[in-house]
N, C-alpha and C positions, 0 to 999 in steps of 0.2 A: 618492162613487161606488165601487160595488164590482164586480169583474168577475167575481165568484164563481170563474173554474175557469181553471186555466190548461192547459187544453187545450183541441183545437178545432184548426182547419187555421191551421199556423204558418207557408204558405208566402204566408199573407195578408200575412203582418207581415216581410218579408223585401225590402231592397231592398239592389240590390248597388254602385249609381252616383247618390247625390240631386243633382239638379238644383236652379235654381235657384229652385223650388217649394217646395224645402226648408230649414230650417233646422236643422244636426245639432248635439246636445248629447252631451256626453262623461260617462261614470260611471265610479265605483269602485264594484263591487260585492262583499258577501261574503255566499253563499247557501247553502242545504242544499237547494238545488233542480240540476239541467243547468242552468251559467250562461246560456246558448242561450237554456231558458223561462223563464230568471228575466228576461231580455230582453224577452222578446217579454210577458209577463207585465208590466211597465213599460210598453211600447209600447200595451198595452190597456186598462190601466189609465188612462194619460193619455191618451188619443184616445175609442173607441166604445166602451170594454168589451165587449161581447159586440154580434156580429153578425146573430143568429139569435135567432127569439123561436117559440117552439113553436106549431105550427098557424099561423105565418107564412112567406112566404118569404123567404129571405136577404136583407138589405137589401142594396141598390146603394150600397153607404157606402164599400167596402173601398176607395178611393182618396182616404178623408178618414183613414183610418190610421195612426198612427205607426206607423215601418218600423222592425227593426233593421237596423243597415248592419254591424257590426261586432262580435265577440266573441271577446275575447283572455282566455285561461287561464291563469293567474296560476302557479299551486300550489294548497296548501290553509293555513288558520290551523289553528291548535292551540287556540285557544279563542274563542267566540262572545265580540266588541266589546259589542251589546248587549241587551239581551231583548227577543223581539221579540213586534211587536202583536199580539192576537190576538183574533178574532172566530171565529163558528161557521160559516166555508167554509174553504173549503181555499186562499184567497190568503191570507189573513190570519192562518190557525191555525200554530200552532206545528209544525215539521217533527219527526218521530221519529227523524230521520236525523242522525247528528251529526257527518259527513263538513261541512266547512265550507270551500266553495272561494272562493278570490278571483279577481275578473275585472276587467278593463276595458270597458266596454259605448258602444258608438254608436248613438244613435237619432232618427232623422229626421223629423220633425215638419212636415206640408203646415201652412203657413205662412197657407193660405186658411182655416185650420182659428182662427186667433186676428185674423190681419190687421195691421194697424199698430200692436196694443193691447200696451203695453209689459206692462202687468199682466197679460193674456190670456195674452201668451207665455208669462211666468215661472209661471203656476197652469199650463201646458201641461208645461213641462219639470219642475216642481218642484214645484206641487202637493201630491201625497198619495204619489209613489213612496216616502216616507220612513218610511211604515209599512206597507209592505207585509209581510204574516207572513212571509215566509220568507225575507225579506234581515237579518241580522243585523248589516251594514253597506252606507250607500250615501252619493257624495258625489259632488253636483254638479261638475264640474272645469274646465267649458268649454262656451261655445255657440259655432258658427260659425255667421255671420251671410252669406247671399249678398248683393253688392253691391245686389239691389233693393230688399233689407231694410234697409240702411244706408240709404238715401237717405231714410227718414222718420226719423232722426237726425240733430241736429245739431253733437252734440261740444263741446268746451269754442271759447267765443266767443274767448276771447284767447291761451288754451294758453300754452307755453312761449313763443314769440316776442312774443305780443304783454305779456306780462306783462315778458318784460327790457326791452320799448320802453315801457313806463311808467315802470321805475326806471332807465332808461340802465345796466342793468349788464350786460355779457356776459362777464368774462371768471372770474369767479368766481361758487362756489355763492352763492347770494341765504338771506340769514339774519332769522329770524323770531323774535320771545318771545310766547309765548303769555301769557296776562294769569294773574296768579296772587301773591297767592293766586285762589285762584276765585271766591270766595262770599268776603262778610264787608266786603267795603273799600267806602268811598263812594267816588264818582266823584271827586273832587280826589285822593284816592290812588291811585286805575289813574292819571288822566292824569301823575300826579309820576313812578311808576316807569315809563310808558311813555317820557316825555320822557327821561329817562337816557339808556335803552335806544339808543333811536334816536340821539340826540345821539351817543351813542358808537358809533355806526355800525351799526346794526341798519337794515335795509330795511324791515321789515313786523313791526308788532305787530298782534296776534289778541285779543279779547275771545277767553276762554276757553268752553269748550260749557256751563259748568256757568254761567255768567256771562249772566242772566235777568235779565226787569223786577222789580226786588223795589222795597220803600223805600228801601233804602240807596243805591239806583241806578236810576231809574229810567230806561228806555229811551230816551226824545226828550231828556232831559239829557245824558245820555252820551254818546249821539253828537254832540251840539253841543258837548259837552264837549273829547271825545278828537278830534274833528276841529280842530277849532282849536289842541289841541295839537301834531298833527302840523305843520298848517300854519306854525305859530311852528316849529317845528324845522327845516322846509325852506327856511323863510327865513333862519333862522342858519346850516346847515351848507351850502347851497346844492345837498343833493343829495336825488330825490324819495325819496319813503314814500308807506306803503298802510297803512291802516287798514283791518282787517276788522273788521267789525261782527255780532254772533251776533245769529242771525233765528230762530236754532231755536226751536219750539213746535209747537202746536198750527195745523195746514195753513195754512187762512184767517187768524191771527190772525200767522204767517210773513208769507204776502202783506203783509199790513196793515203791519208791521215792514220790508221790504223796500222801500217805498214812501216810508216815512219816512226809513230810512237812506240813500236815494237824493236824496232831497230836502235831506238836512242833508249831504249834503258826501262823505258814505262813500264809499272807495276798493272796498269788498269785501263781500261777505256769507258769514255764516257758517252752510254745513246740514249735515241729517246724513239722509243717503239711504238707511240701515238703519233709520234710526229714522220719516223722515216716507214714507218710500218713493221709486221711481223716477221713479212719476208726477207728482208732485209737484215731482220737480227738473226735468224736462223742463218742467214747465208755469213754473217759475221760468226756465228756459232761455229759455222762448218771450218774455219779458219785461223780461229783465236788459238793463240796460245798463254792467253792472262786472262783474269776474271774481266766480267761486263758488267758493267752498272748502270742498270735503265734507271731514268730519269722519268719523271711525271711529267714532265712538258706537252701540254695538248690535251692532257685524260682529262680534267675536269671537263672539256667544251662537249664531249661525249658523255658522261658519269653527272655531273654538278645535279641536274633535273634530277627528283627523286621519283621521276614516272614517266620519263623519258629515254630515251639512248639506251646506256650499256654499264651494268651493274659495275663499279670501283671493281671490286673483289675478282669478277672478272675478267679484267684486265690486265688485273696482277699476273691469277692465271694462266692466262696464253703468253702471258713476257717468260715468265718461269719454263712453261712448255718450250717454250721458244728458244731458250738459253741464259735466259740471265743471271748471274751470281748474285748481285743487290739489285734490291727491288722498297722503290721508296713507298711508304703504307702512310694513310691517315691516321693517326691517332687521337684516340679520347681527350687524353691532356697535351697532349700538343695543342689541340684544334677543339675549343670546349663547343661546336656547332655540333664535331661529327656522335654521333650514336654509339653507345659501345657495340650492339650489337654487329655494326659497320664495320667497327677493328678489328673485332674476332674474325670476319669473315674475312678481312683482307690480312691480318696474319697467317689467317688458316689457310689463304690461297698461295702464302709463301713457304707454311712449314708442313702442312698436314700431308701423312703418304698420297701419295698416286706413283702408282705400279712402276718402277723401270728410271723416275723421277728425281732425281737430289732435292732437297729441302734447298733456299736460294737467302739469303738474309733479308729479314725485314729492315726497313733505315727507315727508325722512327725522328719526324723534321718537325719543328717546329715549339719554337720556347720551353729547353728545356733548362734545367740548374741545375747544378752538385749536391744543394741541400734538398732535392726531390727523388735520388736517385735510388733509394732504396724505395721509394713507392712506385719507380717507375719497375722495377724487379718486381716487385709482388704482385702490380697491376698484369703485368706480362707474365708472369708467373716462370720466369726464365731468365736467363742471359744470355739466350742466344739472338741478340738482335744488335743494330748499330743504333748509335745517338748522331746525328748529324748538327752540330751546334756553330752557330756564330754571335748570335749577339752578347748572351753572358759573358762570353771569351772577351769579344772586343770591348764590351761596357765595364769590364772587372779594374777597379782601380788601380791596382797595381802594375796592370799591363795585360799582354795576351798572352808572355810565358807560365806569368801567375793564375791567368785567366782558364789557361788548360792544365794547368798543375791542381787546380781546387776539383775538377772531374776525378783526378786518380787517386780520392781515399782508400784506405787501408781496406782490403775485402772483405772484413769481419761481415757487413751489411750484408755480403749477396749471400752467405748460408743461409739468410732466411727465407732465399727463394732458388726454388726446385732447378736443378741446373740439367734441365730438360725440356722439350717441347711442350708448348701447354695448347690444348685446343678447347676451346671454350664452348 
């Protein structure tokens, strides 16, 4: 859809208090247009595009409109992020202007405009604003949802509380190995390295996302496999485990995995809500009877641009709305690239209230160690998060039983952090 022109009466597109008819989404923009019509040029874009049709009369539509609600001026960049689209009108054509300003933009979406349709919404808020000509940067950052919009959500089924009332653990972070190698081993070698793992005090081993029906593994063995493994480990060490089991594929052929793994004993399922979509994990939602644990697979190709696509935190966001129990977050010292600021937002998009919602576990990945773990508590300011670890485990000299037995020091460490939600 093109809205050809971005002028026209802008007092259409102007709303100063949305109600709860609305649902308002938050941008980064950077324009060589008045960030104002680069606004409202958005709001047109994703709702009516143009109201008026020549030798017609105005449609009665202007109350299906996105509004803008808000526009904050930034300054200006010194160089255009990225080249932008261009077609033969003037939304999409390249601007001659090379003033390049940055904004914050709010835009308020009637909510009757998409309805309960999780896909509806997101083609509403995100869609095609991402090639608009004359934005040379744009990035989704945030939706607020009104309480009547939440109620056709149901959040993650076991979230944080219900998943420590599976493994009896409260008072420390809950520790995870991901399966790996990834590819290449037969199923008697995952369940050999999972059994260590756990034995030496791992909570939850994960088939890996890359970890598929092939020959050397195939799916209804495996999981009869690694479930019986765990089971023998819960009987020797007397304390429970989770098996996740990866269901990732192709939609329908997901279900069909999902069914199976439910049937042979699986503690968990493993998706990837970038990759199969939202709709998809809501319809998994509507069905499960074990926890879900979305997988990052595909979020960076959207997220990675710091002025582009669709904000990390965000993302978490609608997985969480969506159903998911773990939700894997960036972290500071996992990933010394990402920004604290980043963390906060993307644990906050995991644990901080929203109305009707369970909190869902953050699963902080990426280089951690036994001898960090009390800074990883204080940094988090909590223990209610998972450590997803593999390589200190597999590099530890002694082995990989030794290698997860050096994670389960004595808890004196975690009283020194608040053993509650922290929002930063």
């Amino acid at each position: 859809m093109s809205s050809e022109s971005l002028d026209g009466n802008l007092n259409h597109f102007k709303l100063d208090k949305p109600n709860a008819e609305y649902l308002v989404a938050s941008y980064y923009i950077e324009t060589t247009v008045d960030p104002f019509k680069a606004a409202v040029g958005i709001a047109k874009e994703q709702s009516g595009a143009n109201w008026k049709i020549v030798g017609d009369e105005e449609r009665h539509i202007k109350e299906y409109a996105a509004k803008v609600v808000e526009v904050t001026v930034l300054g200006t960049s010194d160089r255009e992020e990225l080249s932008t689209y261009s077609l033969k009108n003037e939304v999409y054509s390249k601007s001659v202007s090379r003033e390049i300003k940055k904004a914050n933009v709010k835009i308020a979406y009637p909510i009757k405009n998409f309805g309960s349709s999780f896909v509806n919404m997101l083609n509403a808020v995100a869609g095609e604003p991402h090639r608009l000509g004359y934005l040379s940067a744009i990035k989704v950052m945030d939706i607020e949802f009104p309480d009547g919009y939440l109620n056709n959500l149901q959040g993650p089924q076991f979230g944080v509380s219900g998943i420590r009332k599976k493994l009896g653990v409260y008072e420390r972070p809950i520790f995870c190995r991901s399966g790996r190698p990834a590819v290449g081993l037969k199923t008697e070698e995952m369940a050999k390295i999972a059994y260590q793992v756990l034995t030496g005090g791992f909570d939850i081993y994960k088939d890996d996302e890359l970890t598929c029906d092939t020959q050397l593994s195939e799916f209804s063995g495996r999981i009869e496999t690694m479930v019986s493994m765990k089971n023998k480990v819960e009987d020797e060490t007397g304390e429970k485990k989770i098996y996740v089991a990866n269901i990732i594929d192709d939609n329908e052929k997901s279900m069909e995995y999902y069914d199976i793994a439910l049937g042979a004993g699986a503690d968990a399922v493993l998706v990837a809500p970038a990759l199969q979509g939202y709709s998809f994990l809501r319809q998994l939602r509507k069905k499960a009877k074990i926890p879900i644990f979305a997988h990052n697979s595909y979020t960076d190709v959207a997220t990675r641009h710091p002025k582009f696509g669709i904000e990390y935190s965000l993302m978490i966001k609608l997985s969480r709305l969506c159903g998911s129990d773990f939700q894997i977050v960036p972290t500071e010292f996992g990933a010394k690239t990402t920004p604290i600021e980043a963390d906060n937002l993307s644990t906050n998009a995991c644990l901080s209230p929203i109305p009707g919602i369970q909190p869902c576990i953050p699963v902080l990945a990426g280089g951690k160690v036994p001898q960090e773990l009390n800074s990883y508590c204080q940094r988090f300011g909590s223990v209610d998060f998972m450590l997803i670890i593999a390589t200190s485990v597999d590099n530890h000299p002694k082995g990989l039983y030794e290698g997860a037995k050096a994670f389960r020091i004595p808890g004196i460490y975690l009283k020194k952090a608040a053993n509650s939600f922290a929002f930063a």
